[in-house]
C-alpha positions as a Markdown table, in Angstrom:
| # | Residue | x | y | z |
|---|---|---|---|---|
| 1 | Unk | -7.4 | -25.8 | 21.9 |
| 2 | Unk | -11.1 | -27.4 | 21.1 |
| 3 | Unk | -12.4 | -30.5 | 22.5 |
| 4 | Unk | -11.4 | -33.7 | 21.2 |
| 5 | Unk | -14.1 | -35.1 | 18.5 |
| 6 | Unk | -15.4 | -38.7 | 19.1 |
| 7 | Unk | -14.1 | -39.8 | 15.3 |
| 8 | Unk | -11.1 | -38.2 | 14.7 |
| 9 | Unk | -7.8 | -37.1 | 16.9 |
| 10 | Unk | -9.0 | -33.5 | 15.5 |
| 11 | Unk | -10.5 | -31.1 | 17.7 |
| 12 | Unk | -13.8 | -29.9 | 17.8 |
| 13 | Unk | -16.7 | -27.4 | 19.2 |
| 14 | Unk | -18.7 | -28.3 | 22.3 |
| 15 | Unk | -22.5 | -28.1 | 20.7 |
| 16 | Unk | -25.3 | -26.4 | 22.2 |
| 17 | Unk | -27.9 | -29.2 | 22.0 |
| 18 | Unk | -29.5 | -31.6 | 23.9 |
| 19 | Unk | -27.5 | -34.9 | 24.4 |
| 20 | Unk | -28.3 | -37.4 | 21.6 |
| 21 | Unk | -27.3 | -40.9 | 21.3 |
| 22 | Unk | -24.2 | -39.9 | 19.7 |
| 23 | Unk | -23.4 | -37.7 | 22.9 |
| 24 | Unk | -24.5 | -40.9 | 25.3 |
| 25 | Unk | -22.6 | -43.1 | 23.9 |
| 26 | Unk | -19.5 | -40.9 | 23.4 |
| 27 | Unk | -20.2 | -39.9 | 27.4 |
| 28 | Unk | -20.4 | -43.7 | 28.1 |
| 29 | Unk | -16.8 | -44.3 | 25.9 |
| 30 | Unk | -15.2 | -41.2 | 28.0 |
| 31 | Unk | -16.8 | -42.5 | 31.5 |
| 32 | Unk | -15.4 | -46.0 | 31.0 |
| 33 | Unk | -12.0 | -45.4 | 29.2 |
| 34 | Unk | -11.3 | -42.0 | 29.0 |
| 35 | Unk | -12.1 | -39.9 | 31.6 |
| 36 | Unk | -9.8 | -41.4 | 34.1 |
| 37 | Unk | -10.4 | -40.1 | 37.6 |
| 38 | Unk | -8.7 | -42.5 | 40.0 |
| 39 | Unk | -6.5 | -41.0 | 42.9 |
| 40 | Unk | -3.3 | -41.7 | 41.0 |
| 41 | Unk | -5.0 | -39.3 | 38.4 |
| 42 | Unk | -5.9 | -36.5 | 41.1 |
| 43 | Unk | -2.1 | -36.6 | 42.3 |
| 44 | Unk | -0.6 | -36.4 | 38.5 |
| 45 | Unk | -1.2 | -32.7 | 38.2 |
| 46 | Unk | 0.6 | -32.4 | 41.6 |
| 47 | Unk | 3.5 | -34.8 | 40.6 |
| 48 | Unk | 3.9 | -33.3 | 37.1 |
| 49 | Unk | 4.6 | -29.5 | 38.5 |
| 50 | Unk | 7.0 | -31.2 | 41.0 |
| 51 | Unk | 8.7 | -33.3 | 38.5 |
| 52 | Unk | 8.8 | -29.8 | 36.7 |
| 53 | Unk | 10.3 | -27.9 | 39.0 |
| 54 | Unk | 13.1 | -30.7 | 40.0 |
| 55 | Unk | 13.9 | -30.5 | 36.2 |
| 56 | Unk | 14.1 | -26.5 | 36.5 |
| 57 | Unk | 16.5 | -26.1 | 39.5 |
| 58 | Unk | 18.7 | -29.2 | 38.4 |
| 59 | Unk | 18.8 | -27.3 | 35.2 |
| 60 | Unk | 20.1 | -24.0 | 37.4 |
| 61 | Unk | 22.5 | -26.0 | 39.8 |
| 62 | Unk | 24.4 | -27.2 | 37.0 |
| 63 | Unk | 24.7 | -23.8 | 35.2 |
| 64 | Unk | 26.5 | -22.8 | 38.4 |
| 65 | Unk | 28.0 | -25.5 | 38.6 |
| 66 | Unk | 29.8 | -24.9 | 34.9 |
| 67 | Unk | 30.1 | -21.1 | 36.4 |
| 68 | Unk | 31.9 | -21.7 | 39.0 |
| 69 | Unk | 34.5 | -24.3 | 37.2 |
| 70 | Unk | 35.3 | -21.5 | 34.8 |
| 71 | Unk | 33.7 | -23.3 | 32.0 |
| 72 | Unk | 31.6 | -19.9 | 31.6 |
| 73 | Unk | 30.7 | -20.7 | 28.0 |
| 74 | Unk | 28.7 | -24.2 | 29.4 |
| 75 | Unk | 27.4 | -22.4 | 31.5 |
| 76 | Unk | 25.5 | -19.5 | 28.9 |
| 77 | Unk | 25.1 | -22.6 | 26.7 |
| 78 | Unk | 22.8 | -24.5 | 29.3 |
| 79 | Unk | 21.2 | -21.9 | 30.4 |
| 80 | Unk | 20.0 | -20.6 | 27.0 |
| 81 | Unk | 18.9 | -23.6 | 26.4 |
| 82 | Unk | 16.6 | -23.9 | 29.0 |
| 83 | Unk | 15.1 | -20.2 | 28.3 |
| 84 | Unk | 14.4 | -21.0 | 24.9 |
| 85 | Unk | 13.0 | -24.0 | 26.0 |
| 86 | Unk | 10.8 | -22.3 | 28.8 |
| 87 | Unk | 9.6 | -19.5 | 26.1 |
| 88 | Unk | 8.5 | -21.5 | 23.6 |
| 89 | Unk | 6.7 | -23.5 | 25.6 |
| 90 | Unk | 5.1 | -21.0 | 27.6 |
| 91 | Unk | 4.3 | -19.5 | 24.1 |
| 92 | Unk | 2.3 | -22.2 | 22.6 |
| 93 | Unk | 0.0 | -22.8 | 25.5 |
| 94 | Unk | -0.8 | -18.8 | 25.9 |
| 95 | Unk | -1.9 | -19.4 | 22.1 |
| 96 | Unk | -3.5 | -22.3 | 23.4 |
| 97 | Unk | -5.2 | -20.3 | 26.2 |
| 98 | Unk | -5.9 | -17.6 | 23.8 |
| 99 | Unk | -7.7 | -20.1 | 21.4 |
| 100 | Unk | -10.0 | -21.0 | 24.1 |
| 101 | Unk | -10.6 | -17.6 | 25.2 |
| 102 | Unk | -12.0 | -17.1 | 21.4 |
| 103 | Unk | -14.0 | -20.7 | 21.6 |
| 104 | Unk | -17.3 | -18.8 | 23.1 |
| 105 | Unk | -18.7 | -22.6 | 23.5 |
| 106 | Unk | -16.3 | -24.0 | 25.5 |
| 107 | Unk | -15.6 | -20.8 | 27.9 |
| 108 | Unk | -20.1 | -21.1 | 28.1 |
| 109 | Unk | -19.5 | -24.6 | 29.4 |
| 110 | Unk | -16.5 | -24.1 | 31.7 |
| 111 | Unk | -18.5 | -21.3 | 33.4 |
| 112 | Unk | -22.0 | -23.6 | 33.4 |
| 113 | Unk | -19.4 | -26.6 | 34.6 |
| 114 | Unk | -17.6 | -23.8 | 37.0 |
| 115 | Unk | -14.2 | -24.7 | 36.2 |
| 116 | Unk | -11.7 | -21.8 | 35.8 |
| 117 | Unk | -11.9 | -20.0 | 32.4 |
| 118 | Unk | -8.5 | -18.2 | 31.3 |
| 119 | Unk | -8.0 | -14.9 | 33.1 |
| 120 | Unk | -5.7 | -12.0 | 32.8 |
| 121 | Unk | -3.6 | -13.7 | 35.5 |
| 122 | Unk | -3.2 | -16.9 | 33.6 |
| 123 | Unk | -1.2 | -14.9 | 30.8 |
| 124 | Unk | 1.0 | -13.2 | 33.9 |
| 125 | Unk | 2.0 | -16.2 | 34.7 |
| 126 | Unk | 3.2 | -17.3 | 31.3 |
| 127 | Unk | 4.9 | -14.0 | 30.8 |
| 128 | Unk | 7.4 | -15.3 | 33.6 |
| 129 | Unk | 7.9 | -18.4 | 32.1 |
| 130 | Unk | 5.5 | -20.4 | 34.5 |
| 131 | Unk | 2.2 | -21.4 | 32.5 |
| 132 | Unk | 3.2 | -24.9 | 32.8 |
| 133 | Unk | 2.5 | -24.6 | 36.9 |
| 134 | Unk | -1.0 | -22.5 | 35.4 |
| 135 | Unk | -2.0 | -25.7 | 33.6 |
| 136 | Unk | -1.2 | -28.1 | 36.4 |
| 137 | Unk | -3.4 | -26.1 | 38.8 |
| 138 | Unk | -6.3 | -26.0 | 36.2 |
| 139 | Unk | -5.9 | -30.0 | 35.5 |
| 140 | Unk | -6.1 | -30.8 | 39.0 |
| 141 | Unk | -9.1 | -29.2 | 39.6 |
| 142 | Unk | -10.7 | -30.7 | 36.7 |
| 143 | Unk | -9.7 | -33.9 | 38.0 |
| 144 | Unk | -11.5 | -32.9 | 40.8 |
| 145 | Unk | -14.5 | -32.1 | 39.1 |
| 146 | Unk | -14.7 | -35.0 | 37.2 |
| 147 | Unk | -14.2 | -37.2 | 40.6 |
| 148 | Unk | -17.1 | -35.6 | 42.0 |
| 149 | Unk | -19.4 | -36.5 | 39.3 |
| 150 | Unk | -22.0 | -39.0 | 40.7 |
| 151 | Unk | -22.9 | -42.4 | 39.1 |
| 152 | Unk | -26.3 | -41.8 | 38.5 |
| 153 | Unk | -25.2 | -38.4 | 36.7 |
| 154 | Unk | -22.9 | -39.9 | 33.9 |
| 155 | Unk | -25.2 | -39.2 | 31.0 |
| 156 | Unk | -25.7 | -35.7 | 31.7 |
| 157 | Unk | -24.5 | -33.2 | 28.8 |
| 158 | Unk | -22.3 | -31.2 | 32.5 |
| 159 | Unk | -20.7 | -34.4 | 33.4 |
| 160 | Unk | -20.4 | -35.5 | 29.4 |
| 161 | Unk | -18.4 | -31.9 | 28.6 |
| 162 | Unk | -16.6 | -32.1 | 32.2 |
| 163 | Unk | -15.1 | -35.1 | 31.1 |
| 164 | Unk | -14.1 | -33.6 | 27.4 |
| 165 | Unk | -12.9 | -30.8 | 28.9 |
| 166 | Unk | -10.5 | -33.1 | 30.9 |
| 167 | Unk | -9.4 | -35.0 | 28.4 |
| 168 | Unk | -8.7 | -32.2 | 26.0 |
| 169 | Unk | -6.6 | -30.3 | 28.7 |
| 170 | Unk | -4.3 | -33.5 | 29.1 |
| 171 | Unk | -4.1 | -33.7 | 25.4 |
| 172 | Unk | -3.0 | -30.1 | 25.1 |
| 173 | Unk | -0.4 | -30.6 | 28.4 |
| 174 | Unk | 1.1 | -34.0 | 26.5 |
| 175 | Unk | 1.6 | -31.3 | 23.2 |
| 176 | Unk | 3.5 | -29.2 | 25.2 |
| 177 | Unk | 5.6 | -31.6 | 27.0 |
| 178 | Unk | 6.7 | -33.1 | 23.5 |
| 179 | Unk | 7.7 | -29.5 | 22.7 |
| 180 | Unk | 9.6 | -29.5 | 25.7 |
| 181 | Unk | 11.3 | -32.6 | 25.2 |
| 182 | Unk | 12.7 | -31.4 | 21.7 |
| 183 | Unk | 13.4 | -27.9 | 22.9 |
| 184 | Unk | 15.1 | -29.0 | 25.9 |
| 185 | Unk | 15.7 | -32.4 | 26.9 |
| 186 | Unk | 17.5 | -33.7 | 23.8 |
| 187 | Unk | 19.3 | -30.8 | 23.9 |
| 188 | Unk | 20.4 | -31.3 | 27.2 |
| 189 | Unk | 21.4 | -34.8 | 26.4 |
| 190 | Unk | 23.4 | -33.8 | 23.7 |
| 191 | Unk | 25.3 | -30.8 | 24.9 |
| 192 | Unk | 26.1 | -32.5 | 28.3 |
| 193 | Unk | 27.2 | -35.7 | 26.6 |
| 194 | Unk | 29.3 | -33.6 | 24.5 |
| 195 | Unk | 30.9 | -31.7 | 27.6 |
| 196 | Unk | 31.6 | -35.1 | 29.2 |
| 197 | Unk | 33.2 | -36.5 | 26.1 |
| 198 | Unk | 35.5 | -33.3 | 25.8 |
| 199 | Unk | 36.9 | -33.9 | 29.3 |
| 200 | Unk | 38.2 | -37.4 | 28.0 |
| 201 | Unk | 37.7 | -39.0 | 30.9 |
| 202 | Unk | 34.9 | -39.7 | 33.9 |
| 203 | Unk | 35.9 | -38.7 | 37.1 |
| 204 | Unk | 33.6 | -40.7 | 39.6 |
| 205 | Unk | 35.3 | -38.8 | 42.5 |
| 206 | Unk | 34.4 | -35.1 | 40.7 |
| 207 | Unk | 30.3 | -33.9 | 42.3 |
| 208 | Unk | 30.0 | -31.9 | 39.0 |
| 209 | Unk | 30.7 | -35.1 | 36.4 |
| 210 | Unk | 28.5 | -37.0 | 38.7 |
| 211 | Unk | 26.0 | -34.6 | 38.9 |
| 212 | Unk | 26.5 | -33.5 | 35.0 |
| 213 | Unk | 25.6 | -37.4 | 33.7 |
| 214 | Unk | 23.1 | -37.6 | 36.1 |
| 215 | Unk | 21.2 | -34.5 | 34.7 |
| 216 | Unk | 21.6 | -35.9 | 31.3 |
| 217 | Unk | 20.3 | -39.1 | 32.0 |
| 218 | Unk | 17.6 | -37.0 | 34.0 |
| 219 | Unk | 16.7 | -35.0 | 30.7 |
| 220 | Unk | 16.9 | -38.8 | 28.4 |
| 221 | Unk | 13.8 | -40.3 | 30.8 |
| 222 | Unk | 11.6 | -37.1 | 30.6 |
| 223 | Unk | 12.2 | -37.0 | 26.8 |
| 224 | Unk | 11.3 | -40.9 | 26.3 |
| 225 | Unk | 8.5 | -40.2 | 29.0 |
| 226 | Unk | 6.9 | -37.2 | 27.4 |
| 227 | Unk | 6.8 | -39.1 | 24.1 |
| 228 | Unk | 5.3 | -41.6 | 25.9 |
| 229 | Unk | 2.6 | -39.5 | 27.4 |
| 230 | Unk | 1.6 | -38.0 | 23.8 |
| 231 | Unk | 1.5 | -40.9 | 22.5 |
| 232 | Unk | -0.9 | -42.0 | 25.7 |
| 233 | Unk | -2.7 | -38.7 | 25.0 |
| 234 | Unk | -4.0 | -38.7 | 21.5 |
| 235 | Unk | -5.3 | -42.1 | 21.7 |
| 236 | Unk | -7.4 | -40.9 | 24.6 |
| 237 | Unk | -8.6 | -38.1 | 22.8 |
| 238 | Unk | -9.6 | -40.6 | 19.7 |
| 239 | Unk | -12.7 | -42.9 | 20.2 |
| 240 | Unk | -12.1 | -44.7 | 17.7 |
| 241 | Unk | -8.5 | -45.9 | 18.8 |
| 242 | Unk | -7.5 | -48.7 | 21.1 |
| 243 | Unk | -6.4 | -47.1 | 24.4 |
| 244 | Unk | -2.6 | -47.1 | 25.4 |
| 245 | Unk | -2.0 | -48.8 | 28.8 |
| 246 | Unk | 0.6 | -47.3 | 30.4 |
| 247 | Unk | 2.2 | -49.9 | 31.7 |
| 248 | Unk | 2.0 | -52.5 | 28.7 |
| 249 | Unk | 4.9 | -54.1 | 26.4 |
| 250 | Unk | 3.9 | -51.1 | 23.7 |
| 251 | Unk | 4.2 | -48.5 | 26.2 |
| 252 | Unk | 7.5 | -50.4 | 27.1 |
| 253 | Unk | 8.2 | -50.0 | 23.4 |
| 254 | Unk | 7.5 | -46.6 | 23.1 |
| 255 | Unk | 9.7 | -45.9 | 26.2 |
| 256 | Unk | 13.0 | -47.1 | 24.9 |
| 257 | Unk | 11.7 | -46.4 | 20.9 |
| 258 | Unk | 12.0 | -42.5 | 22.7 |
| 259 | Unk | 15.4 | -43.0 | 24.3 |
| 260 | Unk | 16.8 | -44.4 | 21.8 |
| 261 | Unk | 15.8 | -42.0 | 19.1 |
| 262 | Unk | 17.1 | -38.6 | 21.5 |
């Protein structure tokens, strides 16, 4: 993926010229509204690859959990679900990666920037269903980059592309996550729903009910969530568009609009 344009949700090529009033003012746009760099936003990568791998071994404990009921065909049924899930995810952002590895601009600028450009090991990882982790690593130390940009240093065509470059690799990680949430999550709430209705009855006293409703309702916040976030995302990446508060009464909105609709 390019770098977000300054008129359009599109993406775009990082230019090799001088910063011109156009660039200033989009730096100044990004600095102030954009390119958010607060602690909260160093810890998110950190939070994000936990929240992750919760979700994964939740996911696991309940396939054994249907295993070791009997209920072998549950059991296939979840777990296929969350290998799909996990390769076509893992699939996009390689392309993803492998877009950037084309962009000749934007790997110039990563290297002149020195954040990490995509290596051989990044694919690795995706081939064992673990890019998402890949991309939470990269973020974070973008984050950090962009943290350590000095005041006085704003308006410099480094610190304008740093903060591009951040802002298109959250836009790219909110894409994904909304491909997760329809490749996974909803189906998670549906088939588990479904199980749970087929029993005919909820046993409170039963750890596998319990723990089967709680991983549904787990998989129906990070689906209304990771609408949320892309929603949060591509206004960010728009100058043009009013910025989406995260906590608001239309994030609120957005929030339930997402629950409701899985």
């Amino acid at each position: 993926m390019e770098l977000p344009n300054d008129s359009s949700p599109q993406i775009c090529h990082i230019q090799h010229q001088h910063p011109t009033s156009t660039h200033s003012s989009l730096g100044a746009s990004l600095r102030k509204e954009r390119a958010q760099r607060s602690l909260r936003h160093l810890l998110m990568p950190i939070i994000t690859a936990l929240l992750s791998l919760v979700d994964i071994v939740m996911d696991c404990y309940l396939v054994a959990s249907h295993w070791h009921q009997g209920d072998t065909n549950w059991a296939v049924y979840t777990l296929c679900v969350v290998l799909f899930s996990m390769f076509i995810v893992d699939v996009v952002s390689a392309s993803f990666y492998y877009s950037d590895q084309r962009d000749s601009n934007k790997t110039e600028w990563m290297k002149r920037i020195k954040l990490p450009v995509v290596r051989p090991w990044f694919y690795a990882f995706h081939c064992i269903l673990l890019g998402r982790f890949v991309r939470c690593f990269q973020i974070f130390r973008t984050v950090r980059k962009v943290r350590g940009i000095k005041k006085d240093n704003q308006e410099e065509p480094t610190s304008i592309q740093c903060n591009r470059l951040y802002i298109s690799q959250l836009y790219e990680m909110s894409i994904l996550s909304v491909v997760e949430a329809f490749t996974e999550e909803a189906p998670q709430v549906a088939l588990h729903s479904y199980i749970l209705l087929q029993k005919g009855s909820f046993d409170w006293s039963s750890s596998s009910d319990v723990f089967a409703g709680t991983n549904a309702i787990k998989s129906l916040l990070l689906f209304s969530y990771s609408l949320l976030n892309f929603a949060v995302q591509i206004r960010l990446s728009n100058k043009d568009s009013v910025s989406l508060k995260w906590v608001s009464w239309a994030s609120l909105f957005f929030f339930f609009f997402g629950a409701c609709s899985c």
